[in-house]
mmCIF file of the C-alpha atoms, coordinates in Angstrom:
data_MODEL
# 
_entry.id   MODEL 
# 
loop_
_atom_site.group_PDB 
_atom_site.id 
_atom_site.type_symbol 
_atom_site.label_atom_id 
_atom_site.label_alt_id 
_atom_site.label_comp_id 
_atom_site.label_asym_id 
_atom_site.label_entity_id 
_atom_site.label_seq_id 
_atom_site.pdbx_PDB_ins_code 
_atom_site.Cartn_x 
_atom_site.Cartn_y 
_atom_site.Cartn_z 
_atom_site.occupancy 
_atom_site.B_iso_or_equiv 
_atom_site.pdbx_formal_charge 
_atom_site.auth_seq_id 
_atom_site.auth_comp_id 
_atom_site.auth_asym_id 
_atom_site.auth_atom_id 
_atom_site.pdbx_PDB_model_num 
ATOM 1   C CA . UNK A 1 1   ? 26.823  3.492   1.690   1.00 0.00 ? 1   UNK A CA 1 
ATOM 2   C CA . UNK A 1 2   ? 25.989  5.025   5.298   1.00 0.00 ? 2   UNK A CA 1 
ATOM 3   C CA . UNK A 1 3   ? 27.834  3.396   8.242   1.00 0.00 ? 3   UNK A CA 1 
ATOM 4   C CA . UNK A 1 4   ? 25.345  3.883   10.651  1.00 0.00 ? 4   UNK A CA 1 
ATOM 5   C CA . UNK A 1 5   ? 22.820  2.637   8.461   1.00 0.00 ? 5   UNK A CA 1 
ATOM 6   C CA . UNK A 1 6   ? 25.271  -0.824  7.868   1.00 0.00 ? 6   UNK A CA 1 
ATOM 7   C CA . UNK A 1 7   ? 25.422  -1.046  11.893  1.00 0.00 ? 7   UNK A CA 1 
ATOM 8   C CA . UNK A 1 8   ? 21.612  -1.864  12.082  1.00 0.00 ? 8   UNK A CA 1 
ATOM 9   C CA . UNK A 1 9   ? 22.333  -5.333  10.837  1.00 0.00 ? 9   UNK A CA 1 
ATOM 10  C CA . UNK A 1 10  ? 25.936  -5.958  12.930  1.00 0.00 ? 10  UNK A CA 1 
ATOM 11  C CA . UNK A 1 11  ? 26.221  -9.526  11.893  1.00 0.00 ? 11  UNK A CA 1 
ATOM 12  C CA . UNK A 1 12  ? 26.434  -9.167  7.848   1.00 0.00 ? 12  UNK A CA 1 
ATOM 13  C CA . UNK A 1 13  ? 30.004  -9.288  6.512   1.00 0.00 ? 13  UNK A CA 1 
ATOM 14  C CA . UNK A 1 14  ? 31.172  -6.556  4.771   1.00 0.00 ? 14  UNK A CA 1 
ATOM 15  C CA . UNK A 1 15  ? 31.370  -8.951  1.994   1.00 0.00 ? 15  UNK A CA 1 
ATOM 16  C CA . UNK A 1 16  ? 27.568  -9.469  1.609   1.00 0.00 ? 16  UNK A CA 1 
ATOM 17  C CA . UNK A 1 17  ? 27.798  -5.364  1.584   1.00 0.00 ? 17  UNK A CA 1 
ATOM 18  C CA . UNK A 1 18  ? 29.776  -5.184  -1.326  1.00 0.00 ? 18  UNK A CA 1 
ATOM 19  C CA . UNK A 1 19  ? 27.886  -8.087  -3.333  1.00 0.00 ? 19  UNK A CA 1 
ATOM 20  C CA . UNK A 1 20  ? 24.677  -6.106  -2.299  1.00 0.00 ? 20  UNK A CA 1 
ATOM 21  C CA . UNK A 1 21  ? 25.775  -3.083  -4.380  1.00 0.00 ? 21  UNK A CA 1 
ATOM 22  C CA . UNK A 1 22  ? 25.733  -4.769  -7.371  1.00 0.00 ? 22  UNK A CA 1 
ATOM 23  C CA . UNK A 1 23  ? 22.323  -6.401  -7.712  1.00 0.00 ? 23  UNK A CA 1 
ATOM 24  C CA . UNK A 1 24  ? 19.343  -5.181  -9.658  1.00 0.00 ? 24  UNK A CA 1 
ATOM 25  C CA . UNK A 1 25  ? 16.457  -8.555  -8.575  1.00 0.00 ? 25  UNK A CA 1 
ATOM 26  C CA . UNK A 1 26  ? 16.318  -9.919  -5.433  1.00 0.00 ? 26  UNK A CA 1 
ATOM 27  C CA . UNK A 1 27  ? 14.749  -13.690 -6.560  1.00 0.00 ? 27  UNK A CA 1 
ATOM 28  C CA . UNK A 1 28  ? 13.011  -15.322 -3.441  1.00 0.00 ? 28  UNK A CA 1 
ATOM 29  C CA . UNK A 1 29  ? 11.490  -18.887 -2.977  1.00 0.00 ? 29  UNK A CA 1 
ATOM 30  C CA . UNK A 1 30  ? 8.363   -19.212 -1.475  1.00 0.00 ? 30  UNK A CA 1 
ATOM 31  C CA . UNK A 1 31  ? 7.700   -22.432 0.756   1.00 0.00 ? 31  UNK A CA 1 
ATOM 32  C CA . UNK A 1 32  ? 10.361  -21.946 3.812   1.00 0.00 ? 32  UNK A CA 1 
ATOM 33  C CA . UNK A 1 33  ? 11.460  -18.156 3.204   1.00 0.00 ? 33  UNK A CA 1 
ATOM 34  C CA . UNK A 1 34  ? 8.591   -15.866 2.644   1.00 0.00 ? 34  UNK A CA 1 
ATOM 35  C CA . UNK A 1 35  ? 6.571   -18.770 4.555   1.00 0.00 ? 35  UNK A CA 1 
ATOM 36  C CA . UNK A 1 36  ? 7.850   -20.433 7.674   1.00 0.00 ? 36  UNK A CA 1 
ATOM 37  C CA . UNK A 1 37  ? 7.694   -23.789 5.676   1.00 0.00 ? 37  UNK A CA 1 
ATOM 38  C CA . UNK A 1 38  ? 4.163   -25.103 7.114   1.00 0.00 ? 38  UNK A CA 1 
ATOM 39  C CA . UNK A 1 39  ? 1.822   -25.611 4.562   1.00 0.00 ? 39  UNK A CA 1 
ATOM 40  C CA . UNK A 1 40  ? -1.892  -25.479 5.661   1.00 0.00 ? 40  UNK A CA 1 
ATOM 41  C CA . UNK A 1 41  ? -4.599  -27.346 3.519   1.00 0.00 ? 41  UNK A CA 1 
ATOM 42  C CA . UNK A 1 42  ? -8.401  -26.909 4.101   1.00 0.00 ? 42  UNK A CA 1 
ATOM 43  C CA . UNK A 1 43  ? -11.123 -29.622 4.303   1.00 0.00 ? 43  UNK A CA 1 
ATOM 44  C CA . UNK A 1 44  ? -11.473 -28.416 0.729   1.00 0.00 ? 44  UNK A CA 1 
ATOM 45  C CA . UNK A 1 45  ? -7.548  -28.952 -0.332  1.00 0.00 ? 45  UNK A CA 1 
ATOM 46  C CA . UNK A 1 46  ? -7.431  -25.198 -0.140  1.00 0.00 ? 46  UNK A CA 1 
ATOM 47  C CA . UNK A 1 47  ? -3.646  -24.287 0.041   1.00 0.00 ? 47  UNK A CA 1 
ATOM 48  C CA . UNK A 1 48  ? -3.159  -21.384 2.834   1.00 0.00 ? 48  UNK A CA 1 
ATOM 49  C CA . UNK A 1 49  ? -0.028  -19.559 3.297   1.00 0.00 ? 49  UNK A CA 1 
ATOM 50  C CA . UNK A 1 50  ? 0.955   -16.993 6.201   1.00 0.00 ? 50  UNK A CA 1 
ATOM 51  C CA . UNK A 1 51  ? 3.113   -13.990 4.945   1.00 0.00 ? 51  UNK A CA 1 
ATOM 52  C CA . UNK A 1 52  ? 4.596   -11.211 7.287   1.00 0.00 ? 52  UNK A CA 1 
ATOM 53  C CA . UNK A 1 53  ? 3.751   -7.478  6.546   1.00 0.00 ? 53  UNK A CA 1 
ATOM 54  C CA . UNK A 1 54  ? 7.762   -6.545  6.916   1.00 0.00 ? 54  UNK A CA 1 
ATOM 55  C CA . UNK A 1 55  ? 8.716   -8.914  4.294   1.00 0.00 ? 55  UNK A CA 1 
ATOM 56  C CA . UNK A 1 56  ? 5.670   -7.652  2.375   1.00 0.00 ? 56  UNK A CA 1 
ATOM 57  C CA . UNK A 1 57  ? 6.692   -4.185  2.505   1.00 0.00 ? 57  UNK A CA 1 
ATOM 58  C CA . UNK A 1 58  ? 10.282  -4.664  1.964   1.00 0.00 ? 58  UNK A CA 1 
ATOM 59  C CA . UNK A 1 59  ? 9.649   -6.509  -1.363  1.00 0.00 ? 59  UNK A CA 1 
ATOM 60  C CA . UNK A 1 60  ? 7.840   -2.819  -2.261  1.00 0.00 ? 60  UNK A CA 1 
ATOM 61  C CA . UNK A 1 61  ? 10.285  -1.024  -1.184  1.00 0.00 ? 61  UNK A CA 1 
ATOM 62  C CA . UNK A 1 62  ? 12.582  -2.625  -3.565  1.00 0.00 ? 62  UNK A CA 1 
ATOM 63  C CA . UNK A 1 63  ? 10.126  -2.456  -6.389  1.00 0.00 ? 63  UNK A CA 1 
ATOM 64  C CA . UNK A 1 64  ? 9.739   1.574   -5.386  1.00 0.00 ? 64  UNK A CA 1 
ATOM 65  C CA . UNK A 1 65  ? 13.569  1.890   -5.842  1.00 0.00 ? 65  UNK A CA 1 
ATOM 66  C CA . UNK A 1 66  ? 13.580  0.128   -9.529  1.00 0.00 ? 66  UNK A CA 1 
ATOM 67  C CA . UNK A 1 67  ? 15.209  -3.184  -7.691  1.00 0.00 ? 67  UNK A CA 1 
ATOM 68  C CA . UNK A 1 68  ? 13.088  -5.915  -9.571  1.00 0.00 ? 68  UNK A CA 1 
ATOM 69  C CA . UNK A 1 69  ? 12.069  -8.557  -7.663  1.00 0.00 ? 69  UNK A CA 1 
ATOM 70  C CA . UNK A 1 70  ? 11.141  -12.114 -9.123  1.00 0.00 ? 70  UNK A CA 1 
ATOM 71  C CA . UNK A 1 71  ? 9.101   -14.909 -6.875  1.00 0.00 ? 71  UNK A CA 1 
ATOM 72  C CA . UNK A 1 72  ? 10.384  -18.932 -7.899  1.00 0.00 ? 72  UNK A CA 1 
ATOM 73  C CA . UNK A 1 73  ? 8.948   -21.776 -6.321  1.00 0.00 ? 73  UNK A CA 1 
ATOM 74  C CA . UNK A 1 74  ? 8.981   -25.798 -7.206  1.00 0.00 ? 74  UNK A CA 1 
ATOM 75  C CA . UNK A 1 75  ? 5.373   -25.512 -6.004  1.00 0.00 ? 75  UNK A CA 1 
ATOM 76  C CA . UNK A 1 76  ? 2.214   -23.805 -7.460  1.00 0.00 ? 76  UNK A CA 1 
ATOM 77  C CA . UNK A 1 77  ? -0.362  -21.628 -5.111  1.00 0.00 ? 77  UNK A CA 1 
ATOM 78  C CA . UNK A 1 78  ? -3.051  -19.395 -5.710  1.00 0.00 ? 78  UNK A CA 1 
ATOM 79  C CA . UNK A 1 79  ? -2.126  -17.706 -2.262  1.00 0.00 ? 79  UNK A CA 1 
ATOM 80  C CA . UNK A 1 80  ? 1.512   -16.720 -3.594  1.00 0.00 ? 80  UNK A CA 1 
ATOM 81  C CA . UNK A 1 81  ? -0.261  -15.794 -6.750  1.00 0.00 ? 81  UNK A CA 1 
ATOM 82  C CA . UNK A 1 82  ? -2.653  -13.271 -5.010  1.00 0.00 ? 82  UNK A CA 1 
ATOM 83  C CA . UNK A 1 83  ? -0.045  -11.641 -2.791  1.00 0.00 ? 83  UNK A CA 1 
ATOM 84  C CA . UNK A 1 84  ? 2.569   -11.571 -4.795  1.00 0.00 ? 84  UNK A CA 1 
ATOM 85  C CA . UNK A 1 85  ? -0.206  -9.357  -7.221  1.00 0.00 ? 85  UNK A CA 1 
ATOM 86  C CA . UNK A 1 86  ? -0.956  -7.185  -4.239  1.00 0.00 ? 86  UNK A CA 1 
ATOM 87  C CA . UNK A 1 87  ? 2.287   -6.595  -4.182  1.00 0.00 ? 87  UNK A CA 1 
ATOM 88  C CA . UNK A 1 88  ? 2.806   -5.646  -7.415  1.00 0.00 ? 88  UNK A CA 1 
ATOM 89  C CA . UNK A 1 89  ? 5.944   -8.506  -8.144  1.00 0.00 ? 89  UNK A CA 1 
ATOM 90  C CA . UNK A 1 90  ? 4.942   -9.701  -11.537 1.00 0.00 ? 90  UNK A CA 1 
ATOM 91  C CA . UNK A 1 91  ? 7.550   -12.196 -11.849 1.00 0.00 ? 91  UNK A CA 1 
ATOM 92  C CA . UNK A 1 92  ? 6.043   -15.379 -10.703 1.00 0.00 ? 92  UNK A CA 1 
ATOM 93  C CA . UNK A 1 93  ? 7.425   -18.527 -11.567 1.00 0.00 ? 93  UNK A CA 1 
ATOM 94  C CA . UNK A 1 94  ? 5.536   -21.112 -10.216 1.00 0.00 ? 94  UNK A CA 1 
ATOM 95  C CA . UNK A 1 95  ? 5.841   -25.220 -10.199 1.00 0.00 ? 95  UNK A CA 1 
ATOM 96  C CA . UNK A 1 96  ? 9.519   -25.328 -11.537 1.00 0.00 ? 96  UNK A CA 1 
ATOM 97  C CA . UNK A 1 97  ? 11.527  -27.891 -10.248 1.00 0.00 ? 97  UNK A CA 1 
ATOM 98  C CA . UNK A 1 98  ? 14.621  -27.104 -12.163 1.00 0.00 ? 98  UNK A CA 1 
ATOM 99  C CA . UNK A 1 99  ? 14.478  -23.517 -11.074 1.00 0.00 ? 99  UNK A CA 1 
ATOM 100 C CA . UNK A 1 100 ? 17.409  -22.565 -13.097 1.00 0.00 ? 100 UNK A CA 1 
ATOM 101 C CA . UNK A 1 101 ? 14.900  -22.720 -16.115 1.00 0.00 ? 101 UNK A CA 1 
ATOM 102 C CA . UNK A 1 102 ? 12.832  -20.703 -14.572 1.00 0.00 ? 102 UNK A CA 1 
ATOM 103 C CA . UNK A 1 103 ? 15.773  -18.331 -13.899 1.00 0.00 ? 103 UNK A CA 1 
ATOM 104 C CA . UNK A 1 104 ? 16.881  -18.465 -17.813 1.00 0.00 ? 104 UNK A CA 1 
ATOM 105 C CA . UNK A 1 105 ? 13.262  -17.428 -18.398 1.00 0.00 ? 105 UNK A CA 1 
ATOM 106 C CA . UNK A 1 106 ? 13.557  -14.209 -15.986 1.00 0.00 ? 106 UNK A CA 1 
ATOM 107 C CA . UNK A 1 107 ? 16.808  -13.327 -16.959 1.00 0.00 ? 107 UNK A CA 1 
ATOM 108 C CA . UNK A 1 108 ? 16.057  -13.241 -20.888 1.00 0.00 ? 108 UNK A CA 1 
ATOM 109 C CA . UNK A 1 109 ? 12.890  -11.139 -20.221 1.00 0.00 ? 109 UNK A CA 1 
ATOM 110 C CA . UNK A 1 110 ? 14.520  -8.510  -18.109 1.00 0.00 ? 110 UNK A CA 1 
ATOM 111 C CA . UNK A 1 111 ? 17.607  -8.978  -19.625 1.00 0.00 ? 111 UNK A CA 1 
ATOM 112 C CA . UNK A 1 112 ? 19.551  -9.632  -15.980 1.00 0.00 ? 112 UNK A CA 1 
ATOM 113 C CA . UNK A 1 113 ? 22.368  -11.641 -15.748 1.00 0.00 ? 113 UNK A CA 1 
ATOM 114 C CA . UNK A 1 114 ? 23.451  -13.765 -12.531 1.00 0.00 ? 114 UNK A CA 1 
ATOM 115 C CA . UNK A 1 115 ? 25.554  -11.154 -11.549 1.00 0.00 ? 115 UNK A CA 1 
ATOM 116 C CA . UNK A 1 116 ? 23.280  -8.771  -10.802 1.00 0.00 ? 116 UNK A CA 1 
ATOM 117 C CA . UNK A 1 117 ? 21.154  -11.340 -9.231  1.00 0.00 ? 117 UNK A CA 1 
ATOM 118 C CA . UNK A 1 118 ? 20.906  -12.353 -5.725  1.00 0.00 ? 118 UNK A CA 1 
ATOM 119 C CA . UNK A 1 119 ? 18.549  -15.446 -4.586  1.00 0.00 ? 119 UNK A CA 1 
ATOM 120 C CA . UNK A 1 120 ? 17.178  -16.245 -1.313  1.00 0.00 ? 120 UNK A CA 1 
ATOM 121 C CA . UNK A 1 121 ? 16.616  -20.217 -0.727  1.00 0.00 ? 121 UNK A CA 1 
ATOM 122 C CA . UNK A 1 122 ? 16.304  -22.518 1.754   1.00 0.00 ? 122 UNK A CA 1 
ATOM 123 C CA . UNK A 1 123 ? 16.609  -26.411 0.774   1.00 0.00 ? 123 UNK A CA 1 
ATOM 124 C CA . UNK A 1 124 ? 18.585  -28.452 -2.190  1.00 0.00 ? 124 UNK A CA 1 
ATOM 125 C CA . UNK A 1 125 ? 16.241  -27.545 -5.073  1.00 0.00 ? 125 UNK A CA 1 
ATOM 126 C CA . UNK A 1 126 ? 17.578  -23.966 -4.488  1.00 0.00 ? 126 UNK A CA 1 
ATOM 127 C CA . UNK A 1 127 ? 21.022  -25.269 -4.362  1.00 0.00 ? 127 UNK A CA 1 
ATOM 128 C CA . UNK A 1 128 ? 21.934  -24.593 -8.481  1.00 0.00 ? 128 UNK A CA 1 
ATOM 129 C CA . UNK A 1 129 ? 20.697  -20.851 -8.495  1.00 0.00 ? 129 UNK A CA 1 
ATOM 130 C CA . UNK A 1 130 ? 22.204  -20.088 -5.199  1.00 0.00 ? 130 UNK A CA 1 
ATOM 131 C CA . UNK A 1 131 ? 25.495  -21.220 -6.976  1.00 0.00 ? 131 UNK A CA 1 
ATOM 132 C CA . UNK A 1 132 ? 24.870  -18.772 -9.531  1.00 0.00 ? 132 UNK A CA 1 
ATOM 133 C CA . UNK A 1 133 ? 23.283  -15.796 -8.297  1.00 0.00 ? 133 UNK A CA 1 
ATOM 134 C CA . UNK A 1 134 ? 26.258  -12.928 -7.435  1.00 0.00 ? 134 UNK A CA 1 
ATOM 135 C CA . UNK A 1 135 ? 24.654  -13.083 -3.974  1.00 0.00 ? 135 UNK A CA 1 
ATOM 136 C CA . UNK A 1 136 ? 23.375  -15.908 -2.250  1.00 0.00 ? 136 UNK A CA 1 
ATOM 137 C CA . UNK A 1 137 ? 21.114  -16.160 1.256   1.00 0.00 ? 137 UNK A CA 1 
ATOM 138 C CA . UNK A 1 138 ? 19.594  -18.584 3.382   1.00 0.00 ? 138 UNK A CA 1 
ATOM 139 C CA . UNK A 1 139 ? 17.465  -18.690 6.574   1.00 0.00 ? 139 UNK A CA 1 
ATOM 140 C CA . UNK A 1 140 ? 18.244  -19.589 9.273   1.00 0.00 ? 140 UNK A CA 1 
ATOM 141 C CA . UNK A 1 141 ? 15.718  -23.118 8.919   1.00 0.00 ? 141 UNK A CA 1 
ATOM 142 C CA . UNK A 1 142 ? 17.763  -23.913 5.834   1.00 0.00 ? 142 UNK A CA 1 
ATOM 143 C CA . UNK A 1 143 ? 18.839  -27.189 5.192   1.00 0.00 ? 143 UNK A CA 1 
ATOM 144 C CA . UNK A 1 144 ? 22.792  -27.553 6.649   1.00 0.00 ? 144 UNK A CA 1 
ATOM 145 C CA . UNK A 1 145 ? 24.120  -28.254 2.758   1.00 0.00 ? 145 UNK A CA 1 
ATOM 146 C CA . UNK A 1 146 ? 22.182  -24.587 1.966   1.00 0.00 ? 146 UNK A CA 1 
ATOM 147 C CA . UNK A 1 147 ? 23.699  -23.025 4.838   1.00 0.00 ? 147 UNK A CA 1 
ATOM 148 C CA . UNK A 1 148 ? 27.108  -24.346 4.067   1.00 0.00 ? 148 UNK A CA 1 
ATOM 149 C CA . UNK A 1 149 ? 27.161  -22.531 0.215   1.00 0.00 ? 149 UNK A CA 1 
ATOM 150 C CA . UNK A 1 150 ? 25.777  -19.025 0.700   1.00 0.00 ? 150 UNK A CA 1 
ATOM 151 C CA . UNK A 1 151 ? 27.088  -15.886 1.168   1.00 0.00 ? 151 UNK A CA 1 
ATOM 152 C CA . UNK A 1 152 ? 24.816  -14.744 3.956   1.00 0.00 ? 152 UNK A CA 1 
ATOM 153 C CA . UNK A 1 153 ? 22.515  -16.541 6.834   1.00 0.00 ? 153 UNK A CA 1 
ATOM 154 C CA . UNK A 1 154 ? 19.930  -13.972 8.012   1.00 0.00 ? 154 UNK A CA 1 
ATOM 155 C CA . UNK A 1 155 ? 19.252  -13.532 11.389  1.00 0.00 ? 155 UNK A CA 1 
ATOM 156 C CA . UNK A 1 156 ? 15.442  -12.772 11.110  1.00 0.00 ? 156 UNK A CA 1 
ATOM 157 C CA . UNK A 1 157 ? 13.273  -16.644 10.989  1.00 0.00 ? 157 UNK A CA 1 
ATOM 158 C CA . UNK A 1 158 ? 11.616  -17.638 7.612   1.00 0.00 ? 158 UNK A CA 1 
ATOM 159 C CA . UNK A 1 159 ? 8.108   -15.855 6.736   1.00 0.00 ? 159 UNK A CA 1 
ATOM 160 C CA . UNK A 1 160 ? 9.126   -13.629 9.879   1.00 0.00 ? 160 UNK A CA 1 
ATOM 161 C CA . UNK A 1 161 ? 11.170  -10.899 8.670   1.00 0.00 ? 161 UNK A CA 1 
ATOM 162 C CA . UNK A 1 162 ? 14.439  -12.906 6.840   1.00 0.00 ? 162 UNK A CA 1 
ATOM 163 C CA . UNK A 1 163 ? 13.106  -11.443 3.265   1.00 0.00 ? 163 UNK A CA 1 
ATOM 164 C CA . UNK A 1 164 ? 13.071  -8.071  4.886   1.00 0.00 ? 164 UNK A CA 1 
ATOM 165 C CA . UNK A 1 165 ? 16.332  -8.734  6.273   1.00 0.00 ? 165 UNK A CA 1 
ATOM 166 C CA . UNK A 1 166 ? 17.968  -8.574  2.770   1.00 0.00 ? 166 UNK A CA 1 
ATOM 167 C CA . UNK A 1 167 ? 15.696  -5.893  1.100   1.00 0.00 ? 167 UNK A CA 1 
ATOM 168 C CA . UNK A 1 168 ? 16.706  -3.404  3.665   1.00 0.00 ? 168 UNK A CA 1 
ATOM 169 C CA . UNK A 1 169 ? 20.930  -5.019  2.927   1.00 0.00 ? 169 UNK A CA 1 
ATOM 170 C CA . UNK A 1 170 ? 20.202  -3.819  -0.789  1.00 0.00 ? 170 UNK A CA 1 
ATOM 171 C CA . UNK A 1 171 ? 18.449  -0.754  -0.224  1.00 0.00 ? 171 UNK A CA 1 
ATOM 172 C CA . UNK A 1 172 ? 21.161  0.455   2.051   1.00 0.00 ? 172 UNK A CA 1 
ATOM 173 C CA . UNK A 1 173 ? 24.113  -0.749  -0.379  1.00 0.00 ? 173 UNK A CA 1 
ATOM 174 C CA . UNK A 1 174 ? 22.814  1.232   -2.783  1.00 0.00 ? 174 UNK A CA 1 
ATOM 175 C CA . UNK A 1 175 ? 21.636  4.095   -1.187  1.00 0.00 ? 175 UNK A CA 1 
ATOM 176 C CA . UNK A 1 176 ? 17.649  3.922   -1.367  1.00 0.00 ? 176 UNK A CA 1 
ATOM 177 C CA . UNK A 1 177 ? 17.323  3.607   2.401   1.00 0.00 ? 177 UNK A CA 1 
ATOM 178 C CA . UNK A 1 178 ? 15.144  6.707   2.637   1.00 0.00 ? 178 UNK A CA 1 
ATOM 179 C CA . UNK A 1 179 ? 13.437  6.864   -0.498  1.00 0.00 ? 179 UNK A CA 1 
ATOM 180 C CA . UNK A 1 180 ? 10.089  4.296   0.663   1.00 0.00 ? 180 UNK A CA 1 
ATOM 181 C CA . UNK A 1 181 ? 7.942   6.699   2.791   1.00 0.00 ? 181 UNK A CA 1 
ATOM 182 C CA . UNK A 1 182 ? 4.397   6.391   2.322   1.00 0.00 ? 182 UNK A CA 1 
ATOM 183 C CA . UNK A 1 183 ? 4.207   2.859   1.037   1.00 0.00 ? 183 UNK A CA 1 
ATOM 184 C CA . UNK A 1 184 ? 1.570   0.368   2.367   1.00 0.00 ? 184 UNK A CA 1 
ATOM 185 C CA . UNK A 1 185 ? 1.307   -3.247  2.309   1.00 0.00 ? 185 UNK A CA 1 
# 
């Protein structure tokens, strides 16, 4: 792991460093991390979601350097559906409440286990596979009992960079920090 590449993000323990090495899917929710948490409805009950181009590129950066990354959310959308495809993040789990099961699901497919897991979250429904992932984050907007339980707090605001955030802790943990020229969103 470069030093100088570790000093861009000052504030993340060298704990979080170490934990980062390890994992092979980053799992985000949807609603209040990749989004700021404001969900928009047309006159037509059309769902529409904002995402940010950094997190959006970070999430294929990670898929460039064989980190899988796996979308879970207690809600369904046809917006996180389409973006997640333009992506290219295949594993979407959408409308689980018990997002553990959804996690079971994930982890038999790719054959992962929690330890090489690390989940993003931001309120109690997250609170179970934050316990179990080998790394756990929350955004700043998380709820206080989130924010009390995780390993990291990102500095960078939900559906404004906090996904990001954490790709760019794995890449550099393990070393793929150069490797994601040429990508677009």
């Amino acid at each position: 792991m470069d030093k100088n590449k570790t000093d861009l993000y000052p504030h993340v323990h060298s704990t979080v460093w170490q934990r980062a090495q390890k994992i092979r899917c980053l799992i985000c929710d949807v609603d209040g991390v990749l989004t700021d948490g404001r969900i928009y409805l047309s006159a037509h009950q059309e769902e529409i979601k904002a995402f940010h181009a950094h997190d959006g590129y970070g999430l294929r950066a990670l898929l460039h350097a064989n980190i899988e990354v796996a979308i879970i959310s207690g809600r369904r959308s046809a917006a996180v559906q389409n973006r997640m495809e333009s992506l290219g993040v295949h594993h979407v789990y959408q409308g689980y409440a018990d997002k553990m099961m959804a996690f079971d699901i994930l982890a038999k497919e790719r054959q992962l286990s929690p330890e090489e897991c690390a989940f993003i979250g931001d309120d109690i429904v997250d609170l179970t596979l934050l316990d179990a992932c080998h790394l756990s984050v929350a955004v700043p907007e998380a709820v206080p009992m989130i924010k009390q339980r995780v390993h990291h707090i990102t500095k960078a605001r939900a559906g404004m960079g906090a996904v990001r955030e954490i790709c760019d802790v794995l890449m550099i943990s393990q070393g793929h920090d150069g490797s994601v020229k040429g990508l677009s969103m």
